[in-house]
C-alpha positions as CSV (number, residue, x, y, z in Angstrom):
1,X,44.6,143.0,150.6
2,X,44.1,140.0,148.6
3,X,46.9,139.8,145.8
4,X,46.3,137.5,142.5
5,X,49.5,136.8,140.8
6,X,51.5,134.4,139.3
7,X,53.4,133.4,142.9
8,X,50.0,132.9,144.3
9,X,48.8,130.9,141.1
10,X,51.9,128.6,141.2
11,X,51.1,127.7,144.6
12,X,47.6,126.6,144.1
13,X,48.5,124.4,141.0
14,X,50.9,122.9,143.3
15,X,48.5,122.6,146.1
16,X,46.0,120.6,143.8
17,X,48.7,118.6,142.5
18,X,48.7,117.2,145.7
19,X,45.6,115.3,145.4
20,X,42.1,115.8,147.2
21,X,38.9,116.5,146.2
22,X,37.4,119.8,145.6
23,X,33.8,121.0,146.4
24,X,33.1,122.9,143.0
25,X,35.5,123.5,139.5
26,X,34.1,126.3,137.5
27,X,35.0,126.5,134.2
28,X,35.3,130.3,132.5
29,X,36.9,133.2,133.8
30,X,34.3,135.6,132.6
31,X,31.5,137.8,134.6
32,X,29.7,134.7,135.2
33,X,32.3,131.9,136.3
34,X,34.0,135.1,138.3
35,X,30.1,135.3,139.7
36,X,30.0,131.6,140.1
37,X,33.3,131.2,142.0
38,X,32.5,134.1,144.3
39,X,29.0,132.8,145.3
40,X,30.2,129.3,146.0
41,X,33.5,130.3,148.3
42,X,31.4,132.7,150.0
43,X,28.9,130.1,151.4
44,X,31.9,128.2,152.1
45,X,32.9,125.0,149.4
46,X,35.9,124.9,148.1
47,X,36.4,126.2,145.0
48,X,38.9,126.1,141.9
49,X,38.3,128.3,139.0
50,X,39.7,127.1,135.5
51,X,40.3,130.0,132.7
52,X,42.4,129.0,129.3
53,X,43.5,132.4,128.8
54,X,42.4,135.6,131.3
55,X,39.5,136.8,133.5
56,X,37.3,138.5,131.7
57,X,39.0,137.4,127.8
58,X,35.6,136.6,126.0
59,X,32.4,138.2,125.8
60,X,32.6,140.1,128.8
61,X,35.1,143.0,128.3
62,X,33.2,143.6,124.7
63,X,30.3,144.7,126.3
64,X,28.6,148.5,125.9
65,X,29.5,148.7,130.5
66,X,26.1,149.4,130.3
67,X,24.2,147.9,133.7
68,X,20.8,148.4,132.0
69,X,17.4,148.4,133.9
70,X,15.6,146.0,131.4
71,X,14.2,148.2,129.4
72,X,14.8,146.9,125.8
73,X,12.8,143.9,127.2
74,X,9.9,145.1,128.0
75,X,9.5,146.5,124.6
76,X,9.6,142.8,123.9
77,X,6.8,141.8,126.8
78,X,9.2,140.0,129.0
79,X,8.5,141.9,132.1
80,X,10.1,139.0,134.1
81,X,13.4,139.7,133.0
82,X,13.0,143.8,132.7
83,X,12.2,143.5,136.4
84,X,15.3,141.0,137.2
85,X,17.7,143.2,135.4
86,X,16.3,146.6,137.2
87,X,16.9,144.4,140.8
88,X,20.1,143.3,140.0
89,X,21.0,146.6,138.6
90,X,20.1,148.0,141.7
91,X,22.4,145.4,143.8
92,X,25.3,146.8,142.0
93,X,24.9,149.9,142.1
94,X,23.9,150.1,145.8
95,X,25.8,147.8,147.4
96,X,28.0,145.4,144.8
97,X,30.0,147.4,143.3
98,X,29.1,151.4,143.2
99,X,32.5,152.2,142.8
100,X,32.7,150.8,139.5
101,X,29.2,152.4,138.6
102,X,27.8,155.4,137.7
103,X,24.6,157.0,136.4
104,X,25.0,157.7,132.9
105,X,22.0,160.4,131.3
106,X,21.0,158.8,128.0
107,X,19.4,161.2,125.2
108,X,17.1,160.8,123.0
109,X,16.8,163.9,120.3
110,X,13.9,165.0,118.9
111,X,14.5,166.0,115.3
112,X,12.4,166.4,112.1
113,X,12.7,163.0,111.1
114,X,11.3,161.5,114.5
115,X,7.5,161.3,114.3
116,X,5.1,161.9,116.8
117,X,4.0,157.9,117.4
118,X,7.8,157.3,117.7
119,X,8.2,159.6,120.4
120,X,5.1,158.7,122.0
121,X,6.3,155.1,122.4
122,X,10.0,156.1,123.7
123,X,8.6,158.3,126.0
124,X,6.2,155.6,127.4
125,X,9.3,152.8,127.6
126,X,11.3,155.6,130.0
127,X,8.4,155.7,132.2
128,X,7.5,151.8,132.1
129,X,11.5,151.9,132.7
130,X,11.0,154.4,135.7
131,X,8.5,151.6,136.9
132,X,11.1,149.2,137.2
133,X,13.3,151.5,138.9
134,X,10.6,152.4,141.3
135,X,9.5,148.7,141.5
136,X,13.2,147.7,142.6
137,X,13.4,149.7,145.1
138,X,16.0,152.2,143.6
139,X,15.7,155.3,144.9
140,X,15.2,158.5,143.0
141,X,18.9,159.7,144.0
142,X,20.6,157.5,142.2
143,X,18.9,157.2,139.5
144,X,16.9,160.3,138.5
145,X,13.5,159.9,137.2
146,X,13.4,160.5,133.0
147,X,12.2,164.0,131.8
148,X,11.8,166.1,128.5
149,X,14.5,168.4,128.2
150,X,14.9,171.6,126.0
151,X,16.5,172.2,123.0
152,X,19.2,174.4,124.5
153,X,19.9,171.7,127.3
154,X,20.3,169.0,124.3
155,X,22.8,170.9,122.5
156,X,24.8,171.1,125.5
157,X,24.6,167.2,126.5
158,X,25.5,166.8,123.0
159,X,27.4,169.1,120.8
160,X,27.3,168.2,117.7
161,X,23.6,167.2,117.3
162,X,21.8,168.2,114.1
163,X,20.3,171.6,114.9
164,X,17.7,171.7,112.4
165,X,14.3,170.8,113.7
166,X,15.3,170.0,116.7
167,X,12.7,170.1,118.9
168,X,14.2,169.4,122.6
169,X,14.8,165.6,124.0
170,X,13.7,163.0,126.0
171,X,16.0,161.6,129.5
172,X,16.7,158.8,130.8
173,X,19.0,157.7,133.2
174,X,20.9,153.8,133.7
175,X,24.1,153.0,134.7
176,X,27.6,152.6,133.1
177,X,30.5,150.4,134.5
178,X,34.2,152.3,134.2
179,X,35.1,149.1,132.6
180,X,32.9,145.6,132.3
181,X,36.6,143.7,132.6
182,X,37.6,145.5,136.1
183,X,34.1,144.1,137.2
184,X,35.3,140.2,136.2
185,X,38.3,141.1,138.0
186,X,36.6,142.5,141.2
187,X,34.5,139.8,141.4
188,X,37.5,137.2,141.2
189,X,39.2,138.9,143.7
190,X,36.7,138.5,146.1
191,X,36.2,135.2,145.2
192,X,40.2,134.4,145.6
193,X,39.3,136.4,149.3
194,X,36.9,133.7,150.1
195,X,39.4,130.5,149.4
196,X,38.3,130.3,145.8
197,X,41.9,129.2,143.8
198,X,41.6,131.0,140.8
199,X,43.9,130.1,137.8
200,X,44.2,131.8,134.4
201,X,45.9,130.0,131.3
202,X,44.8,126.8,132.8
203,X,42.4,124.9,130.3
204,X,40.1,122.3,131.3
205,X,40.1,119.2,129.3
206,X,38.5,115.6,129.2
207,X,35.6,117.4,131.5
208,X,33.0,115.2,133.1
209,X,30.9,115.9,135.8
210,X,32.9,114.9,138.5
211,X,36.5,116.5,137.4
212,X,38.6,117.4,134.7
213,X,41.9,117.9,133.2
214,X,44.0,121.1,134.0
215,X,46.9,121.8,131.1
216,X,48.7,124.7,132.8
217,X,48.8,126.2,129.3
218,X,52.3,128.1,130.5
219,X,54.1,125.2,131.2
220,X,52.4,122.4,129.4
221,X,51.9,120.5,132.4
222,X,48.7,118.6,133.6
223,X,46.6,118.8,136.9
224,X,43.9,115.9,137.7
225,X,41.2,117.6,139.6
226,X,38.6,116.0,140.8
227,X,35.1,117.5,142.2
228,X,32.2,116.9,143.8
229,X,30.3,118.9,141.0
230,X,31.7,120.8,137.8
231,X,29.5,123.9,136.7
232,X,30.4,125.2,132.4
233,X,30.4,129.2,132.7
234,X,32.3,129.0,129.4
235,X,30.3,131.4,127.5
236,X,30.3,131.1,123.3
237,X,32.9,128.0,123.9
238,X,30.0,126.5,126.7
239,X,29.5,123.7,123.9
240,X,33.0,122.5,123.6
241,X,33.4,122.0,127.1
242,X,29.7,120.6,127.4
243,X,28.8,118.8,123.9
244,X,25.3,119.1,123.1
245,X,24.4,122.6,124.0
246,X,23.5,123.8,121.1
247,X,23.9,128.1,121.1
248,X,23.4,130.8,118.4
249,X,26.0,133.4,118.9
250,X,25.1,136.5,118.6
251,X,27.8,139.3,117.2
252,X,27.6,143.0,118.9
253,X,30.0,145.2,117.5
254,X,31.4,148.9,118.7
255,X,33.5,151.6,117.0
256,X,36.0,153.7,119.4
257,X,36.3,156.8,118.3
258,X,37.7,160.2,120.2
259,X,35.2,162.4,122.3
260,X,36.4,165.6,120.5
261,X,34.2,164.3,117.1
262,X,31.3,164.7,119.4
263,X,32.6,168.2,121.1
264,X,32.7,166.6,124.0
265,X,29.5,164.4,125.2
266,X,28.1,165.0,128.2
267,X,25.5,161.9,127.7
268,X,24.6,158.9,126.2
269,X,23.5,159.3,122.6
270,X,20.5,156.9,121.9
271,X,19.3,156.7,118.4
272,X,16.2,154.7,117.5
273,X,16.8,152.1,114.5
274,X,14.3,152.7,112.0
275,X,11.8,150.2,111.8
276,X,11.8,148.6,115.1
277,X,11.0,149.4,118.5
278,X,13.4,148.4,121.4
279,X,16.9,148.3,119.3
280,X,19.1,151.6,119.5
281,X,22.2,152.8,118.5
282,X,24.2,154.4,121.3
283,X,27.1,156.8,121.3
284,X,28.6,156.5,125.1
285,X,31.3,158.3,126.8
286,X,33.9,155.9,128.2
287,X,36.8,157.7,129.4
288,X,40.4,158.3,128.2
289,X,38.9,160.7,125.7
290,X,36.8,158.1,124.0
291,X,33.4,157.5,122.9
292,X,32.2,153.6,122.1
293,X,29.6,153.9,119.1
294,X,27.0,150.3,119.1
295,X,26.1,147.8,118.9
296,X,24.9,145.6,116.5
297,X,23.1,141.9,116.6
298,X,24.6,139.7,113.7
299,X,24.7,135.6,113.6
300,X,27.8,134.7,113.9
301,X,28.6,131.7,111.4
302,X,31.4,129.3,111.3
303,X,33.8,128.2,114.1
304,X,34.0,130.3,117.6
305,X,36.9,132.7,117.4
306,X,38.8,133.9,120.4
307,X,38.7,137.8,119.3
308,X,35.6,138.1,117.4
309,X,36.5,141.0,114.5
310,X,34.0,144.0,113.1
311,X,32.8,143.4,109.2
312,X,32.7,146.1,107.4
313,X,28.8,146.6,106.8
314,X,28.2,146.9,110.7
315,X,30.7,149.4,110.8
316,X,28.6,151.6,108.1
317,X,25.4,150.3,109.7
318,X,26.7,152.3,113.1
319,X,28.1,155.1,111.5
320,X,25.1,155.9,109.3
321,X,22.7,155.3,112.5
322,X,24.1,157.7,114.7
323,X,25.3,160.5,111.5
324,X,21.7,161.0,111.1
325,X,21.1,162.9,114.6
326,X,24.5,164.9,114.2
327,X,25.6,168.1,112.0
328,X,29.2,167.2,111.4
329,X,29.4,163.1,110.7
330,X,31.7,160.8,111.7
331,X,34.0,159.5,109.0
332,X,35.2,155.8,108.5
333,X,38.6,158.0,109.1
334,X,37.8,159.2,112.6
335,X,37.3,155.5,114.0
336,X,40.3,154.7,115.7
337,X,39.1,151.5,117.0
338,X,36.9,148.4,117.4
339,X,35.9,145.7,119.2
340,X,33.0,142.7,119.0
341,X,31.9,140.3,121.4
342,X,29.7,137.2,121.3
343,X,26.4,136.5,123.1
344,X,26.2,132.7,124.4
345,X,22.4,132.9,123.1
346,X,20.5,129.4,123.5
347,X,19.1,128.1,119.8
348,X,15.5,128.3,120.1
349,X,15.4,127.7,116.6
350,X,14.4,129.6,113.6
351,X,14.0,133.5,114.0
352,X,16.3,136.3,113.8
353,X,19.4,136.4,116.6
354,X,17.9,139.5,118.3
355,X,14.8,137.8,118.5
356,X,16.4,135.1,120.7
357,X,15.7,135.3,124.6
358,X,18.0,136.8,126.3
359,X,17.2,134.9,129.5
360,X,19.6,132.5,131.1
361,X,19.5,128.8,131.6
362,X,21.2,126.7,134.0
363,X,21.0,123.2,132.5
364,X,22.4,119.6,133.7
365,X,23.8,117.4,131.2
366,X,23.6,113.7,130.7
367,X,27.5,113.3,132.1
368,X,26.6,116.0,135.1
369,X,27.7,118.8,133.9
370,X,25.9,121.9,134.8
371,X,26.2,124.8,132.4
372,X,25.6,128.4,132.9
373,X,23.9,129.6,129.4
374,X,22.4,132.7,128.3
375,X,21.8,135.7,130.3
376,X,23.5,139.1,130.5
377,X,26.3,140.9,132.3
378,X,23.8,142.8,134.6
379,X,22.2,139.4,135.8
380,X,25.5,138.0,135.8
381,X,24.9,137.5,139.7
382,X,21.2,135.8,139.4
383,X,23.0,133.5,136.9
384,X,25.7,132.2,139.4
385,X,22.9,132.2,142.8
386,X,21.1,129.7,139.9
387,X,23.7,127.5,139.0
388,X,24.8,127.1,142.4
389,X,22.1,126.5,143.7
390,X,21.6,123.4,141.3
391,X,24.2,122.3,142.6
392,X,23.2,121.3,146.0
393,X,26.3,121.5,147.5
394,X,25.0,123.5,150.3
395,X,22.4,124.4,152.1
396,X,23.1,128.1,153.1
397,X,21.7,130.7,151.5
398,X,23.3,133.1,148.7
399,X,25.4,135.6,150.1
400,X,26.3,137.8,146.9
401,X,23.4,140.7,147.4
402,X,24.6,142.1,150.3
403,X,28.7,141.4,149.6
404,X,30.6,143.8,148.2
405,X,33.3,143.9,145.9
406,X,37.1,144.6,147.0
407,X,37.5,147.8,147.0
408,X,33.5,148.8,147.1
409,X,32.3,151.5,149.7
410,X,29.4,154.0,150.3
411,X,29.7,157.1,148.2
412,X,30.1,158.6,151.7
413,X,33.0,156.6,152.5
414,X,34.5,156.7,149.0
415,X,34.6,160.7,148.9
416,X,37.2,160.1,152.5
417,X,39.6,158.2,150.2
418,X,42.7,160.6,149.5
419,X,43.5,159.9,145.9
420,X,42.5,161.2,142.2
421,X,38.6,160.8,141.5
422,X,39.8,158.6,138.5
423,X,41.4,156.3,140.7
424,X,38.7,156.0,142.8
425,X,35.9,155.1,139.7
426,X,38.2,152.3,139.0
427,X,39.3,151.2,142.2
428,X,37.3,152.4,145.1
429,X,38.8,152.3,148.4
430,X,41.7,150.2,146.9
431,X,43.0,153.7,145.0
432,X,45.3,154.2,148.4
433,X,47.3,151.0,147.3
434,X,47.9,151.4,144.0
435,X,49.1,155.5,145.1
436,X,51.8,152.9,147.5
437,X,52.7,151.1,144.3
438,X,54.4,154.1,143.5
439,X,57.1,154.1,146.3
440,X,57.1,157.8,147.0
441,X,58.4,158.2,143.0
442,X,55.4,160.7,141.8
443,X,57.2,159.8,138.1
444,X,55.0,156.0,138.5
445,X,51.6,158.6,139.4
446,X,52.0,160.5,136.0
447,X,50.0,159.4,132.9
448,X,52.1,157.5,130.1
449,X,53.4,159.6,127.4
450,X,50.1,161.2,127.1
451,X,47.7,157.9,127.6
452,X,45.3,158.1,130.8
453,X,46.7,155.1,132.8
454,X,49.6,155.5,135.0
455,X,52.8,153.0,135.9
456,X,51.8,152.5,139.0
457,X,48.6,150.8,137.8
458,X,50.2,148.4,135.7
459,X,52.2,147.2,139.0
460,X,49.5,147.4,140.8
461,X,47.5,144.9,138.3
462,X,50.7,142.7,138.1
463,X,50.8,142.3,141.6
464,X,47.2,141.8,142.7
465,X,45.5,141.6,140.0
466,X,46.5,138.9,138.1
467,X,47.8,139.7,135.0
468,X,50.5,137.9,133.7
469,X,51.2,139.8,130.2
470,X,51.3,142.8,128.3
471,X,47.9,142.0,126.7
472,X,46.8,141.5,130.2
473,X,47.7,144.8,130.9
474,X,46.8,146.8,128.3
475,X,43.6,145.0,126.6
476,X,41.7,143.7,130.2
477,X,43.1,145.5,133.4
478,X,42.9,148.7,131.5
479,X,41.6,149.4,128.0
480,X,44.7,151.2,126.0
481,X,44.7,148.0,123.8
482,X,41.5,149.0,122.0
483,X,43.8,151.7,120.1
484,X,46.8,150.6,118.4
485,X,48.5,154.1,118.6
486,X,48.0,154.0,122.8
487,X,48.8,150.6,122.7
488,X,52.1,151.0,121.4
489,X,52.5,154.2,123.2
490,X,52.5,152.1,126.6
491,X,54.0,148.7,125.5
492,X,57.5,149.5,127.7
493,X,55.4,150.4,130.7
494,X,53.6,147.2,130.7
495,X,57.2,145.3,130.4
496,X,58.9,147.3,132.7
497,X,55.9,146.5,135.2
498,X,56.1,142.9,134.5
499,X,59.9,142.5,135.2
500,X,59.7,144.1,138.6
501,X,56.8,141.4,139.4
């Protein structure tokens, strides 16, 4: 098994204290440096990969752990990247990480208030979307093919749905990541299991396109790396590190609020935003009795915050969307959370952000930089095979469509593994060891005073998984940070977990 941790990350700064030139630095711990680092190692440079604070702290553990098939985009007439995102959505479910995915029914009702021409055009984006599917080579049983369903079979997906005039639904089916951050994570340890030295709380300064600066940002003390190239996967803050790029962030917000103020969803909720055509809201089930309500697609002005916060209009704007498709509505009361993140859009210029492409750009700056810009977590892996290929480091080919992710197996396979099915949707064929984390004490297998997430899961992420905190714990490895009450609720766990290292 490979093991991140703080042993492991001490001896790598010491190792590259030692002098000697590296093949590749990546800079950014998120889906896409954690994509970057992986590709590289696994056609065999050597690799460091430079994070300030944790895998996966910026924009990619705010996402909706949607793995979405593209088909917002062809609403837009970019079949280019509707067709990319239903491939790489494919790769992952099939054969990069199915362990962490699942297919996720998304639901459409059809009340009074939706007109005929609206419902004509939805209908027609779930079959273009089937397309894609088709086109990717996706087959049928894993993601089903989209169908009208009845009024009965609506009420039952979704409990609480305004009953009057509703006239049935239309089905759709993408997937949904357990957890976008467990994805980063997955995809470092691989990377790490390649020869890839990857080192959180380490920022990079004074970069150039031939090294940088490590300040070990626990002990205050500097590193002089030096590379043969240097490749900017620092999302939002891709400008600091690379002045000149010149981005629009774009703001996506979500509320967290409990499952039982639905009744208990059995789908996706998607609700059309008046007036436009490929933006929805979305009510999705996300485990440990939650349900994430978003997003929205707001500039973000001013300076680049670490932990982007929700305003208070967006939080109407997405409680007012999805109240008008459900008899009892959600109250500003019954939102027990939220959470935002920042897309690292490129400035095209004037224009709305959500008019802003969403495709990615690998771009080489006048110092040699390369940055990684743009893009989406579902391409996250097209984005990396891009930028390292602009490197020309090497001449092998990628390696990342057919490599799987630690702890990634068949559905076959996986249904062998002897441990809880919520074990195994977050850690595959790795749910065995983090069981043996436990010691034989069933006590460290029992949830924490009442929160989904067990002891032995905060020992196991301390010892292999990197985390070198409570918020490393409890906001990425798992999720009980997004509610203050479960947050404090397993505070001593995390601790506890910490001090037995």
């Amino acid at each position: 098994m490979i093991s991140l941790n703080a042993a492991r990350r001490t001896r790598d700064l010491t190792e590259l204290a030692d002098g000697g030139e590296v093949d590749l630095l990546v800079v950014g711990g998120g889906v896409t440096g954690a994509g970057v680092a992986l590709d590289a190692a696994s056609r065999g440079l050597s690799v460091v990969l430079a994070e300030k604070h944790d895998l996966a702290f910026g924009t990619s553990r705010w996402s909706s752990k949607l793995v979405h098939g593209g088909l917002r985009y062809l609403a837009s007439g970019n079949v280019g990247i509707a067709y990319e995102s239903a491939v790489e959505r494919r790769i992952l479910m099939e054969r990069t990480a199915p362990h962490l995915i699942r297919p996720l029914p998304q639901l459409v009702p059809l009340l009074s208030g939706v007109g005929a021409k609206q419902v004509a055009l939805v209908a027609a984006g779930f079959v273009a979307g089937d397309l894609l599917r088709r086109g990717s080579g996706t087959a049928g049983s894993v993601l089903a093919p989209p169908r009208r369903v009845s009024r009965v079979e609506t009420r039952r997906m979704v409990p609480t749905v305004r009953q009057e005039g509703l006239r049935g639904g239309l089905l759709s089916w993408d997937g949904q990541l357990v957890d976008d951050a467990r994805l980063v994570v997955g995809l470092a340890r691989t990377a790490a299991s390649h020869g890839a030295r990857v080192l959180t709380r380490c920022a990079a300064e004074e970069v150039t396109g031939d090294g940088a600066v490590l300040r070990d940002r626990l002990t205050g003390e500097t590193v002089d790396v030096r590379a043969r190239k240097v490749i900017n996967a620092a999302g939002v803050w891709a400008g600091e590190v690379a002045p000149g790029l010149r981005l629009r962030p774009s703001r996506g917000t979500h509320l967290v609020v409990s499952d039982a103020v639905f009744g208990g969803l059995d789908a996706g909720l998607t609700v059309p935003i008046p007036g436009t055509t490929n933006r929805f809201v979305f009510a999705l089930p996300a485990g440990h009795g939650r349900v994430y309500i978003g997003l929205t697609d707001e500039e973000q002005e001013g300076p680049i915050p670490d932990v982007p916060t929700a305003s208070a209009e967006e939080i109407s704007f997405l409680l007012t969307t999805v109240n008008s498709v459900l008899a009892r509505p959600i109250r500003e009361e019954d939102v027990l959370g939220t959470y935002s993140g920042l897309r690292p859009l490129l400035d095209a210029g004037d224009g709305q952000s959500s008019d802003l492409s969403r495709e990615h750009a690998v771009i080489t700056g006048d110092n040699g930089v390369i940055s990684v810009v743009g893009g989406k977590l579902t391409t996250y892996r097209k984005m990396a095979q891009d930028a390292v290929d602009a490197t020309a480091l090497t001449t092998r080919p990628c390696r990342t469509r057919e490599l799987p992710l630690v702890g990634a197996a068949s559905s076959a396979r996986l249904s062998t593994v002897d441990a809880p099915q919520r074990l195994i949707s977050r850690y595959g064929t790795e749910a065995t060891a983090v069981i043996a984390e436990a010691g034989g004490d069933r006590r460290l297998l029992e949830p924490i005073d009442g929160v989904d997430v067990t002891p032995a899961e905060l020992r196991f992420a301390v010892r292999h998984e990197g985390a070198l905190d409570v918020s490393d714990l409890l906001d990425r490895r798992t999720r009980l940070g997004l509610v203050a009450a479960d947050r404090e609720l397993a505070t001593n766990a995390a601790e506890e977990a910490l001090s037995l290292g």
